[in-house]
C-alpha positions, 0 to 999 in steps of 0.5 A, a space after each residue: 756895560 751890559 752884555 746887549 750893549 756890547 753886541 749892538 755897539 757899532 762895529 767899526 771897519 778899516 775904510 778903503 778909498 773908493 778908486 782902490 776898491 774899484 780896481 780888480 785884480 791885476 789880469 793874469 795873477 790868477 786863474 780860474 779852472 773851468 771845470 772846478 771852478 777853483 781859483 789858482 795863482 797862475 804862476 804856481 797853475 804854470 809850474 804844475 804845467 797848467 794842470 789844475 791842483 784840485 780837479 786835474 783839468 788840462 788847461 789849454 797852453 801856449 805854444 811856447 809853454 808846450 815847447 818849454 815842457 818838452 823840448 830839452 833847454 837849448 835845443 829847440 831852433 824854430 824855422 818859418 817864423 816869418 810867414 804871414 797870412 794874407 787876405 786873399 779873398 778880401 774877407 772883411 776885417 780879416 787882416 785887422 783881425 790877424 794883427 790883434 792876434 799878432 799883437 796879443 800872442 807875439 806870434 805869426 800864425 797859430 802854429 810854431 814850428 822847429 826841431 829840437 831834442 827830446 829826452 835826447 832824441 832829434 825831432 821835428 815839432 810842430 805846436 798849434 796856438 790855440 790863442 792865435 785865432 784859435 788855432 785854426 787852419 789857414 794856408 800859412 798853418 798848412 803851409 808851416 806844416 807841410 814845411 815842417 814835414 818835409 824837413 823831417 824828410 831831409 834830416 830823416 828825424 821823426 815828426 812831432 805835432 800837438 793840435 788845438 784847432 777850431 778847424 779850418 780857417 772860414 776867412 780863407 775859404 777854399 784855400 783854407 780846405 785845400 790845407 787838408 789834403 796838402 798835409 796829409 800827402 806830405 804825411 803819405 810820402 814821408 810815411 812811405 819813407 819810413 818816416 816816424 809820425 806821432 800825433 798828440 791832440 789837446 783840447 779842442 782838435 775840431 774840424 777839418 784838423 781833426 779830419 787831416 793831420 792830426 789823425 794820420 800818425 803812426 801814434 796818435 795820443 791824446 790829452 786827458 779831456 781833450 774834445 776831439 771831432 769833425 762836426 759839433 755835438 747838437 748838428 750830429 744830435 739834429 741829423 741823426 736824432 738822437 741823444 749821444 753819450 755824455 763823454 761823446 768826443 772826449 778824448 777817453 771816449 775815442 780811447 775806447 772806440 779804438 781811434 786812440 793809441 793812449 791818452 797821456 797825461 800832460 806830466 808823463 808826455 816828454 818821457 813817454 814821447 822820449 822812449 818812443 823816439 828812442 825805441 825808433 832810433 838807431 839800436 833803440 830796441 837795445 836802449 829802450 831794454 836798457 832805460 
């Protein structure tokens, strides 16, 4: 047989039945980074704390996945689980709209609530959902809070919180606002009780959230990448008409503006956030020296 002969002898390839072809891969076996744009297996992006192998991307996480990488195993007794959001100003399709969320998160409200140990260290934490509605704030969210906060009070144990909010809730209208106030005054009085206020802000923390809560700890930390602000970029570009800088609410960008204390990476935040408790705890001066 000649050389040509070889080359254009017609190849031959396995068959595969169209339906088989026609299926994609099963939904949550693998993952893609919106950054880098790499494909990962989800269980192995999960193990590194949904941060991306090639690039470092912070991926969002769920409530129940931040809480497994942070609270020590056993420790963590939610409360409030039960409170669930109403329609009280009749905004169509809001409550079938809840129930999907519902269904698709195993949650009753984006934000879970509960204490727990840390390194050792009692707290209260409050973990927003960003699957849930993304995170926004109605009054069952203000509600959880405030909640949360007074039981820190009680327990004189410090308080914790992580946000990822879109911001306030629009189905819920002046209800959902009143939620910025409500939170912060229970902030103030526990502050002024001596009460011990770390805020972590993960990608996105937007809107009134950011403009609450989220800003008012005693540490306010923050993830690699996070978007961090009040109003989106292109409606402060229009009003003030001008170009912002490219890293513009990004969470290095608040860091070197003075409205962040640290931005941590997701690996090192249950030691960092162990030692703070530590070093506020009874003799923690001694103990924080000594670790």
């Amino acid at each position: 047989m000649s050389i040509k002969n070889i080359f254009s002898k017609k190849k031959k390839y396995a068959s595969v039945p169209s339906e088989q072809a026609s299926q994609d891969v099963p939904e949550g076996i693998m993952t893609k980074c919106p950054q880098c744009k790499k494909i990962m297996l989800t269980k192995e992006l999960d193990k590194n704390l949904r941060v991306c192998m090639n690039c470092g991307r912070h991926l969002q996480m769920n409530a129940k996945q931040r809480i497994e990488s942070l609270v020590d195993e056993g420790t963590f007794e939610e409360f409030n689980g039960h409170l669930i959001s109403e329609n009280p100003l009749g905004f169509p399709g809001y409550e079938e709209k809840l129930e999907k969320d519902r269904e698709k998160t195993s949650l009753n409200e984006a934000i879970v609530t509960g204490k727990g140990q840390i390194e050792g260290k009692q707290a209260v934490i409050a973990v927003m959902d960003a699957t849930f509605r993304m995170g926004s704030m109605g009054s069952v969210v203000g509600e959880k809070i405030t909640l949360a906060i007074e039981k820190a009070k009680a327990d004189k144990v410090p308080f914790i919180i992580f946000t990822a909010s879109g911001g306030a809730r629009m189905q819920e209208g002046i209800l959902s606002l009143m939620q910025m106030a409500k939170t912060s005054s229970a902030l103030k009085l526990f502050s002024e009780d001596q009460g011990l206020i770390i805020s972590v802000m993960t990608n996105p923390t937007t809107g009134g959230v950011s403009a609450s809560f989220a800003s008012l700890g005693d540490y306010n930390f923050a993830e690699p990448g996070a978007l961090i602000g009040f109003a989106g970029r292109r409606i402060i570009e229009q009003t003030i008409r001008e170009d912002l800088p490219e890293d513009f609410q990004t969470s290095e960008f608040l860091l070197k503006h003075g409205q962040l204390d640290a931005v941590i990476h997701r690996a090192e935040m249950k030691e960092t956030l162990g030692r703070i408790l530590a070093l506020h705890s009874t003799g923690g001066e001694r103990e924080w020296l000594e670790n």
